[in-house]
C-alpha positions as CSV (number, residue, x, y, z in Angstrom):
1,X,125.6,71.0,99.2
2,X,124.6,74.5,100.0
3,X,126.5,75.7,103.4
4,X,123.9,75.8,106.6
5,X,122.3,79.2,107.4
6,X,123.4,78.7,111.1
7,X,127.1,78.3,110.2
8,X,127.1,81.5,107.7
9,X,125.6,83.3,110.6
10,X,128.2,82.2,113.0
11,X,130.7,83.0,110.9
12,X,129.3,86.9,110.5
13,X,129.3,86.5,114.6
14,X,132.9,85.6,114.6
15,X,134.0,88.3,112.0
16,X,132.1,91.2,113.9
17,X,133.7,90.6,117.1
18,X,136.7,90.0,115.7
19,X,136.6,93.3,114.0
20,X,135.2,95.9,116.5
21,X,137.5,94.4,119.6
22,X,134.6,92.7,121.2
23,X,136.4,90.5,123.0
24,X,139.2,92.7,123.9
25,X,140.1,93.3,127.4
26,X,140.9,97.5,126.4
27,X,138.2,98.3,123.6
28,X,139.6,101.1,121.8
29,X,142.7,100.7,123.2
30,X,141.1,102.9,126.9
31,X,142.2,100.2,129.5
32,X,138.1,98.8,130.1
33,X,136.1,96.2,128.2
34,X,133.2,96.8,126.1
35,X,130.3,96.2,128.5
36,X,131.9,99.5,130.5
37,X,132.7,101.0,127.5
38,X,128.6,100.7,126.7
39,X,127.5,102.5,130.0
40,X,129.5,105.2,129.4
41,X,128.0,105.7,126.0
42,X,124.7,105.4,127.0
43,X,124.8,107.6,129.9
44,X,127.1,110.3,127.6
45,X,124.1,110.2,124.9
46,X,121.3,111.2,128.2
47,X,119.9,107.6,129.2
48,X,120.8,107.9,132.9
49,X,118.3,106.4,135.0
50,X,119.7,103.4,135.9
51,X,116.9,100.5,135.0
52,X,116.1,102.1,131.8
53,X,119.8,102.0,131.3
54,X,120.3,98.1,132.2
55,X,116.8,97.5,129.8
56,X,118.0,99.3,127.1
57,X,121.7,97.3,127.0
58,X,120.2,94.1,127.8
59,X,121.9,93.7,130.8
60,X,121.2,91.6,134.2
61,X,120.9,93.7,137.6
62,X,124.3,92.5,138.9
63,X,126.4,93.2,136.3
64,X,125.3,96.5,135.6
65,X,126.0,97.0,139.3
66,X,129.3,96.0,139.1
67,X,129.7,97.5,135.8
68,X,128.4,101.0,137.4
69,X,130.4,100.6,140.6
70,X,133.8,100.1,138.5
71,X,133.4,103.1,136.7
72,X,132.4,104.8,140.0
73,X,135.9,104.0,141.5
74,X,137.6,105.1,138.4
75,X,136.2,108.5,138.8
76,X,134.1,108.4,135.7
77,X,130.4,108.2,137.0
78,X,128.4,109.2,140.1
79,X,125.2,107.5,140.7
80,X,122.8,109.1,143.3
81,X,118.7,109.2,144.0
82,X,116.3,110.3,141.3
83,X,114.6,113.4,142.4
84,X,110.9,112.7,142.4
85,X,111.1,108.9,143.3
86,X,113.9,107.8,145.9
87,X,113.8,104.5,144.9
88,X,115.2,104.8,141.2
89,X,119.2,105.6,140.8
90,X,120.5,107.9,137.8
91,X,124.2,107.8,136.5
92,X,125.4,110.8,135.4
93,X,129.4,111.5,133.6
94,X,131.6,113.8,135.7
95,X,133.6,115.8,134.3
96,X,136.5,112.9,133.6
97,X,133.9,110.6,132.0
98,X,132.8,113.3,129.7
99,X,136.4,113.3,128.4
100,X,136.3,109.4,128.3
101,X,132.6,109.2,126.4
102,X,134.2,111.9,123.6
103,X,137.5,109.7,123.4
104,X,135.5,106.9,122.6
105,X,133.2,108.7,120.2
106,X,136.3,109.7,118.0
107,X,137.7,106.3,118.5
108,X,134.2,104.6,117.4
109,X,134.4,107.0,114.8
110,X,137.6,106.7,113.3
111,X,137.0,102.7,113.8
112,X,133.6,102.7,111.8
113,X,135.7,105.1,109.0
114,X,138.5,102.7,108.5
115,X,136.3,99.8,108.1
116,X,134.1,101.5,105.5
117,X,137.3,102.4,103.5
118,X,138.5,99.1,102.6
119,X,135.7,97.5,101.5
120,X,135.0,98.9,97.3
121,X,131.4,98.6,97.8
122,X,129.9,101.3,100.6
123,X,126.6,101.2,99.8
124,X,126.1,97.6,99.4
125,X,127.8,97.0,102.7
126,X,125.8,99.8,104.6
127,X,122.8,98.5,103.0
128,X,123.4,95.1,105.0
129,X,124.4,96.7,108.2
130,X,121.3,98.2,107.6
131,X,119.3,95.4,107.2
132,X,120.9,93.3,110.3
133,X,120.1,96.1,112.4
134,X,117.0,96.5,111.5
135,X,116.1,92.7,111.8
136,X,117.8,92.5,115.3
137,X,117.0,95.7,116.4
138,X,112.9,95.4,115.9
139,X,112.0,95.1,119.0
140,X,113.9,98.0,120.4
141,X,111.7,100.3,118.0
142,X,110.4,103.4,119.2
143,X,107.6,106.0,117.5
144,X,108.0,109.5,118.5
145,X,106.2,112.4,117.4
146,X,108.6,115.4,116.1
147,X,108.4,118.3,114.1
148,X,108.1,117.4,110.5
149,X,110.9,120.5,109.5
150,X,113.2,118.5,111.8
151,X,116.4,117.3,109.9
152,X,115.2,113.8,111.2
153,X,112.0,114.3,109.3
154,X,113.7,115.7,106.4
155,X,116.2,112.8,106.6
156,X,112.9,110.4,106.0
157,X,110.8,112.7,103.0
158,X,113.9,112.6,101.5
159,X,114.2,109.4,101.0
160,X,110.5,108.9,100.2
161,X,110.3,111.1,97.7
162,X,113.5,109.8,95.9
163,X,112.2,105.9,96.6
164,X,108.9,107.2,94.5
165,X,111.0,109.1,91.9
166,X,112.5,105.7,91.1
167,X,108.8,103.8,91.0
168,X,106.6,106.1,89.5
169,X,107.0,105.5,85.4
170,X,107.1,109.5,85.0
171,X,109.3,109.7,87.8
172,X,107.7,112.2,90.8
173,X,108.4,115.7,91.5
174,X,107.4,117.2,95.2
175,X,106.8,120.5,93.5
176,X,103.5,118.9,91.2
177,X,102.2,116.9,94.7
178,X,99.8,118.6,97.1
179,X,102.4,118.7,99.5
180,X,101.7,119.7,102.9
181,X,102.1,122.4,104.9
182,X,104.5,121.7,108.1
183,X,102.1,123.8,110.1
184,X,99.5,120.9,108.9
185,X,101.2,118.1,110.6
186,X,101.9,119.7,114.1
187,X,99.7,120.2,117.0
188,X,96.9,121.1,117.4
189,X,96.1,120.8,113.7
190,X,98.0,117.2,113.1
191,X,101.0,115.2,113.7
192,X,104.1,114.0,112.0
193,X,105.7,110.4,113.4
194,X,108.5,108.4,112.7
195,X,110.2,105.7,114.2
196,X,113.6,105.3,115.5
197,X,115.8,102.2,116.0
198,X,118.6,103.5,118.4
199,X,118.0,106.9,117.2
200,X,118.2,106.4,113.2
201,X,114.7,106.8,111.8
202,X,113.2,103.7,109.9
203,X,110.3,105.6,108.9
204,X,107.4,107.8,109.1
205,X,103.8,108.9,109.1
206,X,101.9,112.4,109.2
207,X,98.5,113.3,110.0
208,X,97.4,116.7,107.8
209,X,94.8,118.7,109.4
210,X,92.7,121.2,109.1
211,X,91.1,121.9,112.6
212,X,88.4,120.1,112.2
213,X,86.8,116.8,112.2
214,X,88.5,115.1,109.2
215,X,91.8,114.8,108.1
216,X,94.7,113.3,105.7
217,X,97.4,110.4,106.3
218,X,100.3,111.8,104.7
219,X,103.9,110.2,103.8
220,X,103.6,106.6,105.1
221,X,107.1,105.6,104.1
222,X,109.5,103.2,105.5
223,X,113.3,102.2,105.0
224,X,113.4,98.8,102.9
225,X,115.6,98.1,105.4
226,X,113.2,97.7,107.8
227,X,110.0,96.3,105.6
228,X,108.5,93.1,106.8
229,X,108.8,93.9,110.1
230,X,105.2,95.4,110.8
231,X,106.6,98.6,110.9
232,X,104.1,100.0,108.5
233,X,100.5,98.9,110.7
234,X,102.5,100.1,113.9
235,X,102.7,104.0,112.3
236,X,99.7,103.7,110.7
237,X,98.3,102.9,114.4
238,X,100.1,106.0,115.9
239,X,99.1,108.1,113.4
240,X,94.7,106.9,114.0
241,X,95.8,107.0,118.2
242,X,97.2,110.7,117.4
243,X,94.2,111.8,115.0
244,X,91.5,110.9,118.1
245,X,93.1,112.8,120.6
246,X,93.0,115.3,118.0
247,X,89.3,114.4,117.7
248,X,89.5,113.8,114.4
249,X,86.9,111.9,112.9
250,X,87.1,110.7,109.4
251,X,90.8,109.8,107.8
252,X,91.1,110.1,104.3
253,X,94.3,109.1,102.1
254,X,95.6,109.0,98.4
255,X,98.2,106.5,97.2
256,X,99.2,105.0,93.8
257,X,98.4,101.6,92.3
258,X,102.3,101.6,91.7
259,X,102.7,100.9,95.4
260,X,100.7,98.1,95.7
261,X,101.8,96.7,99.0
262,X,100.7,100.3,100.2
263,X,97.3,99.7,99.0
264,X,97.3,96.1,100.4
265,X,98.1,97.6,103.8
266,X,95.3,99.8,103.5
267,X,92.6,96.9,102.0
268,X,93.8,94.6,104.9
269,X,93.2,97.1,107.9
270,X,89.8,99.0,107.6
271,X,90.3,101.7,105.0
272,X,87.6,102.0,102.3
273,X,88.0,102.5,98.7
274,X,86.3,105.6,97.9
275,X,86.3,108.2,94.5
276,X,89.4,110.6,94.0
277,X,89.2,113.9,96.4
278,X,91.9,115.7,95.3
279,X,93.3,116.8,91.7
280,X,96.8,115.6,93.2
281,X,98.8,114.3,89.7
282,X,100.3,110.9,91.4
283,X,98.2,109.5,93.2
284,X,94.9,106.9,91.6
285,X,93.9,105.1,94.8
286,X,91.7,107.0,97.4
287,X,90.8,105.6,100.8
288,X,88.6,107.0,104.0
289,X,88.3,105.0,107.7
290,X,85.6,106.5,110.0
291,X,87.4,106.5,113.8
């Protein structure tokens, strides 16, 4: 009889906590649990107003008091009014906290390191961290526009053009593509978006204009990691929100009938099939949406 899926999830509860000290009284051996050990992280890596800071670790209003008024006492924090509204608090690290938040980032490190290293299969296990976070993580997703020559955006080509190296029969080389210019896909001319699950990107989307009315969806990718999760439809719907305030008015795209859940997406949200406009190699499937 095949083993429940509830009980093989509980056990991967039981064998996390176990592993990173969850449950410990000193995480990381620094004399505080982990829910203080969380604030300072947070605050260390800029999230310091304080209800943005309870939201974003999922925590109730008294204990992140208490949790904020401990580390206060211990020197670590200072809490005081926001500057333009009197009614919000922001945490900030003093000078001693800044010491504690990099302790704990070598620790963390070191920690994450060791773990890695005695299991023979890396990949395969960073593949399913990957996936768990992406499934528990989803609806902590965030879209942010950035500079598509940012390593971040970089990070995320990279991997596209190596997923369609591996799908195209003839493999794919960025050099043949109509690939475009960065200059294309920042303001005022475009965009370039990609969205992050606490601060790892899970994939992206760029706009390629020209000035004028019409423009090109560029680079849809995203992380199989994430796929499944609507992540596609939500960048494809930052990418039509960014082209009208760039009063753009026709959207045009190529793709490949080797990606056919690409051209599903497509069929399934308003783009129309329309002849090739480009002498781009790759691509066989053309698409325009009027906004």
């Amino acid at each position: 009889m095949p083993i429940a899926a509830t009980a093989r999830f509980r056990r991967f509860s039981r064998a996390v906590t176990r592993e990173v000290g969850a449950l410990d009284t000193s995480f990381l051996g620094r004399g505080r649990p982990l829910g203080a050990a969380r604030v300072i992280n947070a605050i260390g890596r800029g999230r310091s107003e304080v209800g943005s800071l309870r939201e974003d670790l999922g925590l109730d209003s008294g204990l992140m008091s208490r949790l904020l008024r401990g580390l206060e006492e211990e020197g670590l924090v200072r809490t005081h009014a926001h500057p333009d509204d009197g009614r919000r608090r922001v945490a900030t690290l003093t000078e001693e906290g800044e010491r504690e938040f990099r302790a704990y980032e070598e620790l963390s490190e070191a920690q994450a390191a060791a773990i890695l290293a005695r299991y023979p299969h890396r990949e395969a296990l960073l593949a399913a961290m990957d996936l768990i976070a992406s499934a528990l993580g989803r609806d902590r997703l965030s879209l942010n526009e950035i500079d598509p020559r940012s390593e971040t955006a970089r990070d995320c080509l990279g991997q596209y053009y190596a997923e369609l190296a591996r799908r195209f029969e003839r493999g794919f080389d960025v050099a043949r593509s109509r690939d475009p210019d960065a200059l294309d896909m920042i303001r005022p001319r475009g965009a370039f978006i990609v969205a992050l699950s606490d601060g790892l990107p899970l994939g992206c989307v760029g706009v390629k204009g020209t000035g004028g009315e019409s423009a090109e969806i560029k680079r849809l990718w995203v992380a199989p990691s994430a796929r499944g999760l609507g992540i596609s439809r939500q960048l494809m719907t930052a990418a039509e929100t960014a082209a009208r305030a760039l009063s753009i008015r026709v959207l045009r795209l190529d793709t490949s009938s080797a990606l056919p859940e690409a051209v599903q997406l497509y069929r399934k949200t308003g783009w129309r099939e329309i002849e090739r406009f480009n002498d781009d190699p790759y691509p066989d499937v053309f698409f325009e949406k009027q906004l």
